[in-house]
C-alpha positions in Angstrom: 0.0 0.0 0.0 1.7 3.4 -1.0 2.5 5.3 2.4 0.4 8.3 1.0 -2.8 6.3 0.9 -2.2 4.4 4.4 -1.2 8.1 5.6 -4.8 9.1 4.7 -6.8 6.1 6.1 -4.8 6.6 9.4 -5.9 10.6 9.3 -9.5 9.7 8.1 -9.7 6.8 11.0 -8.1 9.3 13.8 -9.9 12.0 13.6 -13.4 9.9 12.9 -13.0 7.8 15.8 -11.7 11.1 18.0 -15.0 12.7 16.8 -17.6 10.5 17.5 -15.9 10.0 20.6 -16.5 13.9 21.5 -20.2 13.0 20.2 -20.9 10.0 23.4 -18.5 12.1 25.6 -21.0 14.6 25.5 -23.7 12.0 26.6 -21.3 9.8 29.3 -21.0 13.3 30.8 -24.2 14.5 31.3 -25.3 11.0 32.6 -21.7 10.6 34.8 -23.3 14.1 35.8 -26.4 13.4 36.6 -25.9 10.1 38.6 -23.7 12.0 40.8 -26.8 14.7 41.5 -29.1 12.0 41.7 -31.1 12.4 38.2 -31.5 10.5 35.7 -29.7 12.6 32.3 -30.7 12.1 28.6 -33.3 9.1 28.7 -35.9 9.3 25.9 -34.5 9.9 22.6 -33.4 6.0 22.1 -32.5 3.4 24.6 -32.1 5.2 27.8 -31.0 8.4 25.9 -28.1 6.8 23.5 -29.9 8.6 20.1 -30.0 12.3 22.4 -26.1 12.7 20.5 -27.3 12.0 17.3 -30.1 14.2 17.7 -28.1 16.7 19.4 -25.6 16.8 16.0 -29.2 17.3 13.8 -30.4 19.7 15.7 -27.2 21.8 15.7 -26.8 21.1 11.7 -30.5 22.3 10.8 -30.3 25.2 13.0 -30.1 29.2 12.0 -26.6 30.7 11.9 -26.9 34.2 13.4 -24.3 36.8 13.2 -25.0 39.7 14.9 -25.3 42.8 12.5 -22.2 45.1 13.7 -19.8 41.9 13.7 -17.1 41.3 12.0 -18.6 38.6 9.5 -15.3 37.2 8.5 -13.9 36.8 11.9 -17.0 35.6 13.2 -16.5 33.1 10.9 -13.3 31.6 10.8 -13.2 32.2 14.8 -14.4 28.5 15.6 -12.2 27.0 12.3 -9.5 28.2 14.4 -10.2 26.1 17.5 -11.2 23.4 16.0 -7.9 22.8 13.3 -5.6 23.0 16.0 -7.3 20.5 18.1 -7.6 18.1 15.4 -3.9 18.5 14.6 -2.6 17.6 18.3 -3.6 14.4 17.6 -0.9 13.4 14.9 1.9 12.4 17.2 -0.7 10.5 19.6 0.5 6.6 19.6 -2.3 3.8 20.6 0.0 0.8 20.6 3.8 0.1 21.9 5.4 0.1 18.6 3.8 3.1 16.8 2.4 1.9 14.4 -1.2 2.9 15.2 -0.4 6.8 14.9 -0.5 9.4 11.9 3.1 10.8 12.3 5.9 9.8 14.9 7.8 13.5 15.6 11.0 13.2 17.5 9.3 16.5 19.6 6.2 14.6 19.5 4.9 16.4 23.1 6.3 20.0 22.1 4.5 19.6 18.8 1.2 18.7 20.6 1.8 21.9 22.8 2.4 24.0 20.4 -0.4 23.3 18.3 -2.7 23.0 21.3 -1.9 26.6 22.1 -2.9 28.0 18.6 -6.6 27.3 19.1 -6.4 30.5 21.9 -6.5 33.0 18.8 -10.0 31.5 17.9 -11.2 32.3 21.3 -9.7 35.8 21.0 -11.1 36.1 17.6 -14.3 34.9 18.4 -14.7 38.0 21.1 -13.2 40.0 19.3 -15.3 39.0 16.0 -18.3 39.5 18.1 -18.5 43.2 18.5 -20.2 42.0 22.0 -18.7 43.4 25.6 -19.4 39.6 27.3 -17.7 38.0 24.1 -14.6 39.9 24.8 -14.6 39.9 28.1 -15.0 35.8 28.2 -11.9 35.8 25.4 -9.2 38.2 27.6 -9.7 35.9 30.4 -9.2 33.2 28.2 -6.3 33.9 26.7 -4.5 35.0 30.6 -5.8 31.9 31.8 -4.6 29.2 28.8 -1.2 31.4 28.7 -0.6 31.2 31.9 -1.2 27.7 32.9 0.7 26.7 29.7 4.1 27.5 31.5 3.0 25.3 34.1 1.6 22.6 31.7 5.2 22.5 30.0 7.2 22.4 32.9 5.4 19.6 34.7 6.4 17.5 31.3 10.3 18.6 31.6 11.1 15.5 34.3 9.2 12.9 32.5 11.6 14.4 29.4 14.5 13.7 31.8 13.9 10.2 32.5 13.1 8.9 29.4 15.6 10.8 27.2 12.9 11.7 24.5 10.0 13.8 24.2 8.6 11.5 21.1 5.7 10.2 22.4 6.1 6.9 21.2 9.7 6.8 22.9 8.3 8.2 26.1 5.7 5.2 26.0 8.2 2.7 25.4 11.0 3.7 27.8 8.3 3.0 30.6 7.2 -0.5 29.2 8.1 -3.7 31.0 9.5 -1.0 34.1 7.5 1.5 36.5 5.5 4.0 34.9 6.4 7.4 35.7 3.5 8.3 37.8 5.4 7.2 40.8 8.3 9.1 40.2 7.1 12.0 39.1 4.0 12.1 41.0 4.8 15.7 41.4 4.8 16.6 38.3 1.6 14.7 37.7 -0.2 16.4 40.0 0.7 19.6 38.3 0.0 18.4 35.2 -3.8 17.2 35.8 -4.7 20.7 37.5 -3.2 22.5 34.3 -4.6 20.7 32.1 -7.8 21.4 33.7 -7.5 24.7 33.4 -6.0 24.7 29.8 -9.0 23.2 28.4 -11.2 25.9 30.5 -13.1 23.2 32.2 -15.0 23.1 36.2 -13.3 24.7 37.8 -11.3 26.7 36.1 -14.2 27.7 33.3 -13.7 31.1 33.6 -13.5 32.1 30.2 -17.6 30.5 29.6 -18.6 31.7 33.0 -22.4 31.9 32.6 -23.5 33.5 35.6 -21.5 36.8 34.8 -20.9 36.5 30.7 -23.9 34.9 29.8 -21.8 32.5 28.0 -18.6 33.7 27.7 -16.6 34.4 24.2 -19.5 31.7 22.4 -22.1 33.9 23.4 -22.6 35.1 19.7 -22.4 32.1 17.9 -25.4 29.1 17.1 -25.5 26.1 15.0 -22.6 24.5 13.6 -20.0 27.1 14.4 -21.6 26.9 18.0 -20.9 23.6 18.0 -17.4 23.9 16.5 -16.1 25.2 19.8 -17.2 22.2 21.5 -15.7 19.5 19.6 -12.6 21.6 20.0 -12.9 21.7 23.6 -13.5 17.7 23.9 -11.0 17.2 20.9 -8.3 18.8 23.9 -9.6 17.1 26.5 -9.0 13.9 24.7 -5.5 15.0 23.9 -4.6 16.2 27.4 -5.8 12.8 28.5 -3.5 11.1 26.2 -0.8 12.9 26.8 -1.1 12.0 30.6 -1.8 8.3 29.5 1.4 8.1 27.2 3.8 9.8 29.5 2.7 9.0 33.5 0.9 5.8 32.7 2.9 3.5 30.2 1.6 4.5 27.3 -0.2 1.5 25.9 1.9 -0.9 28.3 -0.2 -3.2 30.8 -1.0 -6.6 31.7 -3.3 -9.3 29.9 -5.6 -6.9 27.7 -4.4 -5.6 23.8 -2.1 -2.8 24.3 -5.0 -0.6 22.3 -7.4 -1.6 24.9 -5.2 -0.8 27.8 -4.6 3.2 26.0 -8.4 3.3 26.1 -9.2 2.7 29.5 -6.4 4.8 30.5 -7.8 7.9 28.5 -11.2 7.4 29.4 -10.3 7.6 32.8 -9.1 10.9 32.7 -11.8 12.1 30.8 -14.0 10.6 34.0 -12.0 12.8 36.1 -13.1 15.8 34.0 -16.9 15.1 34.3 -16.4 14.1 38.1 -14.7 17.7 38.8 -17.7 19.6 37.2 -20.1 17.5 38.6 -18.1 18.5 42.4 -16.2 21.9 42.5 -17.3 25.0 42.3 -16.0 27.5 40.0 -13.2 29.3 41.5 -13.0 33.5 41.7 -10.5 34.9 38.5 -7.7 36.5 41.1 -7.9 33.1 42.9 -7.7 31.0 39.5 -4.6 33.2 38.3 -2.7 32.6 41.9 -3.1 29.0 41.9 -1.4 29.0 38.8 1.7 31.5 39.1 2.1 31.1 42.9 1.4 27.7 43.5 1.5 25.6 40.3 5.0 27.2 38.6 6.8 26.4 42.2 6.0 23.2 42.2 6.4 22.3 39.0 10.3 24.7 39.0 10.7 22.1 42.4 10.0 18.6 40.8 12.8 19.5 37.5 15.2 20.1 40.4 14.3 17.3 41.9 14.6 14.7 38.6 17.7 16.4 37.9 19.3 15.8 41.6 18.0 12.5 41.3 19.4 11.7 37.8 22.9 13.3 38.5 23.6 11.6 42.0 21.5 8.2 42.0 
């Protein structure tokens, strides 16, 4: 098979299996969600609510697209594009087995890449404020792009001792230098723990959802937008949370490495359980105040994470 075609088919199978994954996500959360609050969640459209996604996706399709009259048409609509693209890209470098061979591109920076990309979808939030023309809209997209920027620094650095001990930041090598030995979670349990609450807050989620705060922007930079570009913004904001979850899967929890079940099997359980995490914390915390969300990260979070490279280092230099 020429590499060009198989290159396709593994881009066409990624990013379909990754989206109708953000579809049931949608519906495992509001019935993770609504177990925990003691009602029932999506029930009647299809056996105990599994069509309400479906029908969800329809409804979004057939609605109106509004654009307010003084917006900036243009912006307003590439805006979500812009979210979405960047999301969708993280995924290249992503590897479901042990070998690799189950992923679209193996980069050498593989975790930097993801990163990088990841980060690029915060000028679709700032665009889609801006684009508005809409006080709330911007409003939601300033605190956005403080709150992603800032807990990126923490984000990265919580990765640099897991870089340390594996000698790679390919994602497939990272996965493979913790197979048949103890995943890194133990080691750098540290830099775990700064990793999860970032990566909460990255992908503007309870409690750190700041930037779609409803209660005091109505909805926050998406205020503006309905059907499909509405829904744009949430498959990029379930698109990250799949790839923060991955990330934490591949590089504190062996990757696809485990005991008795197919590697692939073993990847999925390990995602889905962060994304459980996710819907657990909305369904628990509160949403924290905006001076208290921006402390947490630059006086507590950046420390930490500054204290656990020193640590790995000391550890690797004199043990």
């Amino acid at each position: 098979m020429p590499a060009l075609l198989l290159l396709a088919i593994k881009v066409i199978l990624t990013v379909t299996v990754v989206l109708l994954t953000v579809a049931y996500c949608v519906y495992a959360e509001r019935k993770v969600i609504g177990h925990m609050q003691q009602r029932p969640g999506p029930q009647f459209v299809g056996w105990r609510g599994l069509l309400q996604s479906p029908a969800d996706v329809l409804k979004l399709i057939i609605k109106e697209d509004i654009v307010p009259t003084k917006a900036d048409k243009f912006i307003h609509f590439i805006a979500p594009v812009l979210c979405l693209v960047p999301a969708v890209l993280a995924l290249a470098p992503i590897p479901f087995n042990k070998s690799g061979s189950l992923l679209i591109a193996d980069i050498n920076i593989g975790v930097l890449y993801i990163l990088a990309v990841s980060e690029l979808g915060i000028f679709g939030i700032i665009l889609a404020g801006w684009g508005s023309n809409s006080k709330y809209s911007l409003m939601g997209a300033m605190r956005s792009a403080a709150q992603m920027v800032s807990y990126e620094v923490a984000l990265g650095l919580s990765l640099v001792g897991v870089f340390m001990m594996s000698g790679s930041m390919s994602m497939v090598e990272i996965s493979k230098a913790q197979s048949g030995s103890v995943w890194y979670i133990l080691p750098q349990f540290l830099g775990f723990f700064v990793y999860c609450v970032a990566a909460v807050a990255e992908t503007n989620r309870t409690p750190f959802d700041l930037p779609e705060a409803e209660t005091e922007l109505v909805a926050g930079f998406h205020v503006e937008y309905s059907g499909m570009k509405f829904a744009f913004f949430f498959l990029a904001e379930y698109t990250n949370m799949i790839v923060v979850s991955s990330i934490a899967a591949t590089c504190f929890l062996g990757g696809a490495s485990g005991w008795l079940l197919p590697p692939l099997v073993w990847y999925l359980i390990k995602v889905y359980a962060f994304l459980f995490i996710f819907f657990w914390l909305r369904a628990t915390f509160p949403r924290y105040r905006y001076d208290q969300l921006m402390e947490i990260g630059w006086k507590f979070l950046i420390p930490l994470a500054l204290a656990n490279v020193v640590i790995t280092a000391l550890i690797k230099a004199y043990i």
